[in-house]
C-alpha positions in Angstrom: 0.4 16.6 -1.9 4.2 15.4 -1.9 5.1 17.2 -5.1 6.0 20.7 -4.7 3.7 23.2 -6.4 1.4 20.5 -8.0 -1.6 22.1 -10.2 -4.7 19.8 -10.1 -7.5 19.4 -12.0 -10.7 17.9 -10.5 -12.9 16.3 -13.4 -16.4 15.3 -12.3 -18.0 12.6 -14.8 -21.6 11.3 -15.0 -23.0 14.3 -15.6 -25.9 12.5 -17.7 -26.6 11.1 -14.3 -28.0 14.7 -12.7 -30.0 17.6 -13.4 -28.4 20.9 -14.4 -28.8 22.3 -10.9 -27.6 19.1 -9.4 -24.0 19.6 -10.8 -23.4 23.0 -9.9 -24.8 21.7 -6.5 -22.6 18.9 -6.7 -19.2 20.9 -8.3 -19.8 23.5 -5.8 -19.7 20.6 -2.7 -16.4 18.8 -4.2 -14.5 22.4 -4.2 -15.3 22.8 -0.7 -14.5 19.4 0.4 -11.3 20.1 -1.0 -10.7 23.6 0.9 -11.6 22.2 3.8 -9.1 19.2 3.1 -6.3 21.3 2.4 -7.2 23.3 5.1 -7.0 20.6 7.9 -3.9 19.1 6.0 -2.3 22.4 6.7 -3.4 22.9 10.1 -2.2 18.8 10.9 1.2 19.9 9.9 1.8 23.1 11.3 0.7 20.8 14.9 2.8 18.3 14.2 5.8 20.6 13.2 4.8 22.5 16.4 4.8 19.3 18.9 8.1 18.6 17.6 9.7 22.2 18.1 8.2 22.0 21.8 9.7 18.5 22.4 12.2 18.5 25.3 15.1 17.1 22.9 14.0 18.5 19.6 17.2 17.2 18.2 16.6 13.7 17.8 13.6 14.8 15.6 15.3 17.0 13.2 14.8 14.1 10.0 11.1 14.4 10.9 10.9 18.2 11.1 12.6 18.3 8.0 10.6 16.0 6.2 7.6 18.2 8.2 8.7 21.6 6.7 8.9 20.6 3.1 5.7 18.7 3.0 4.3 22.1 4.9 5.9 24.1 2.0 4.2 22.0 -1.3 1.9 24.4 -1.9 -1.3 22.9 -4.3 -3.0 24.7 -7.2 -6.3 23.7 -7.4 -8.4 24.5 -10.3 -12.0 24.7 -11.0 -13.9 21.5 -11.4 -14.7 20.6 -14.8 -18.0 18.8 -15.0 -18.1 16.4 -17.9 -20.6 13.7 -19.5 -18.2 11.1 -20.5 -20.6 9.3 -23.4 -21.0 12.4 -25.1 -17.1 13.0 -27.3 -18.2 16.7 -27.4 -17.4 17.1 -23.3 -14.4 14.8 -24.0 -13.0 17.3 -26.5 -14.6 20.3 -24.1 -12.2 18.4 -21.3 -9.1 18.1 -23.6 -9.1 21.9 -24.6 -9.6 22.7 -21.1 -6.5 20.9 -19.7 -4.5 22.1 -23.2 -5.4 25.8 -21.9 -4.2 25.4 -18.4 -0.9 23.6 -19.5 -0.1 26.4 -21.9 -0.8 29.1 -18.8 3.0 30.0 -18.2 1.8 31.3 -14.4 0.8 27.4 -13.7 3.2 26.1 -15.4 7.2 28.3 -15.4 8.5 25.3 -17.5 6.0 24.9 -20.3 9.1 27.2 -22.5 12.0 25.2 -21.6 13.3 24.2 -24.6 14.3 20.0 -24.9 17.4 19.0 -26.8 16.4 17.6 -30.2 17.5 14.0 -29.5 14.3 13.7 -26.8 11.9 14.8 -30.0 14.4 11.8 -32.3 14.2 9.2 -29.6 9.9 9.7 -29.1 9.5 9.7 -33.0 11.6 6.0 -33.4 9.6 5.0 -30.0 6.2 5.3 -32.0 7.9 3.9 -34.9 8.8 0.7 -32.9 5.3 1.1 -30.9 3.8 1.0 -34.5 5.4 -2.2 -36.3 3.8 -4.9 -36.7 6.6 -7.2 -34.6 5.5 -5.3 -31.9 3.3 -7.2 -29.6 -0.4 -5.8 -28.7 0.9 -5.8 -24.8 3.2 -3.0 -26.3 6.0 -4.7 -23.2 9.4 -4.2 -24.0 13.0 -4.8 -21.9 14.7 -1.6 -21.6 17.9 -2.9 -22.7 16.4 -4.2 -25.7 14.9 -0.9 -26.5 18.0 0.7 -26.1 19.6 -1.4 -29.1 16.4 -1.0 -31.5 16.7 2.5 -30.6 20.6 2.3 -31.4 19.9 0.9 -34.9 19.0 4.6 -35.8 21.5 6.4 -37.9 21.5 9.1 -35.7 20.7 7.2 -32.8 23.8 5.1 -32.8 25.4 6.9 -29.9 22.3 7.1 -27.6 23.7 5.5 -23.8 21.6 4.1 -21.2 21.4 7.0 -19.2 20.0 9.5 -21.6 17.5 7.0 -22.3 16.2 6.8 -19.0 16.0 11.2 -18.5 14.0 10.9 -22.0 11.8 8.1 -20.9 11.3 9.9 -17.5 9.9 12.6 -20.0 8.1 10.1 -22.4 6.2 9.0 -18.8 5.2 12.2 -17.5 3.6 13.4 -20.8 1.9 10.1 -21.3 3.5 8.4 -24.2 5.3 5.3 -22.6 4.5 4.3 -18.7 8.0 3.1 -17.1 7.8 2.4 -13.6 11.4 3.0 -12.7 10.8 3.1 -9.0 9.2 -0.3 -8.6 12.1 -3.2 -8.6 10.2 -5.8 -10.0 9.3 -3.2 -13.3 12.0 -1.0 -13.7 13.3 -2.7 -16.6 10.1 -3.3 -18.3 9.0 -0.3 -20.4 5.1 -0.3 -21.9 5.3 1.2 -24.9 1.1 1.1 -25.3 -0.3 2.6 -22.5 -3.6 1.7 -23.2 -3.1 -1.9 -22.8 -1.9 -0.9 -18.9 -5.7 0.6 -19.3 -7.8 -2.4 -20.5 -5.8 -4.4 -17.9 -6.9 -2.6 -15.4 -10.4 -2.7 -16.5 -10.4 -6.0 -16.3 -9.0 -6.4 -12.6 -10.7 -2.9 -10.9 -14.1 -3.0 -11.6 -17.2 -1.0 -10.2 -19.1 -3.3 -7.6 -16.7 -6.3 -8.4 -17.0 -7.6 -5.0 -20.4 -7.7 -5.7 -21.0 -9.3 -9.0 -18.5 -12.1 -7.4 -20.4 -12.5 -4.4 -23.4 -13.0 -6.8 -21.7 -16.2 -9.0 -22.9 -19.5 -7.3 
């Protein structure tokens, strides 16, 4: 809701769980939950935006009407709920073709043309190279700085600086290839280069009903 003109995708899973009636019942619900959501989010901000213009010294406000106005002007894209049964690979492939349709819809997405430099295509081939060897670890963790000099051993990689690294890994993160949290201190110079470990992890650690199965050990 902080990104301007976001397109989202609701997905509803368990399908195997309900009756064919039930989850057009149930998509039907979630879509107006969210209208009504978006609806009272927009209403809560032209309020607050309206409390602050009525204020007797509106000027000390002016970060927060700022910050106001451009949160009022993120406009969301919401698309139609795609119901899927996640044990069956047929909806998982019915799911993947759906998202691949909506990204290649140039009214959603203005950018999906842009062009990118050939050294962000290089740089993602050598980064599934190095994801790929067998010296790298199954955690797929790797410093960025030591990235950046296996990436240099490339021929034509040799002159690749710190900074265009970081735009292509910014890239490399938002299509899903490498996760970098750049914004968190603590991470910013750890890059994953296997995603799906980051999944598994998680797995372990955020569980359905985990406070319950620990409340259940003796």
């Amino acid at each position: 809701m902080r990104v301007p003109n976001s397109v989202v995708l609701p997905v509803g899973t368990h399908v195997d769980c309900c009756r064919e009636e039930e989850v057009e019942e149930k998509r039907h619900d979630i879509m107006a939950k969210i209208a009504a959501m978006l609806a009272e989010r927009k209403s809560n901000l032209a309020h607050f935006i309206n409390n602050l213009e009525g204020s007797e010294e509106p000027e000390f406000y002016v970060d927060q009407w700022e910050r106001l106005k451009e949160m009022e002007n993120c406009t969301l894209t919401i698309l139609k709920l795609v119901a899927v049964n996640c044990t069956d690979h047929r909806d998982i492939k019915k799911l993947e073709n759906t998202i691949l349709e909506h990204v290649k819809n140039e009214e959603l997405f203005p950018e999906v043309v842009r062009m990118l430099p050939p050294v962000y295509r290089q740089v993602e081939v050598a980064i599934v190279d190095i994801a790929q060897s067998e010296e790298m670890a199954d955690h797929g963790m790797m410093d960025l700085q030591y990235l950046l000099s296996k990436l240099s051993q490339c021929e034509h990689l040799a002159n690749l600086g710190r900074e265009l690294l970081q735009d292509i890994l910014r890239y490399l993160h938002r299509i899903g290839l490498v996760v970098w949290y750049e914004e968190i201190k603590h991470l910013e110079s750890t890059v994953f280069l296997q995603p799906t470990f980051l999944i598994t992890m998680f797995k372990l650690l955020v569980r359905y009903r985990l406070v319950q199965q620990l409340e259940s050990i003796s």
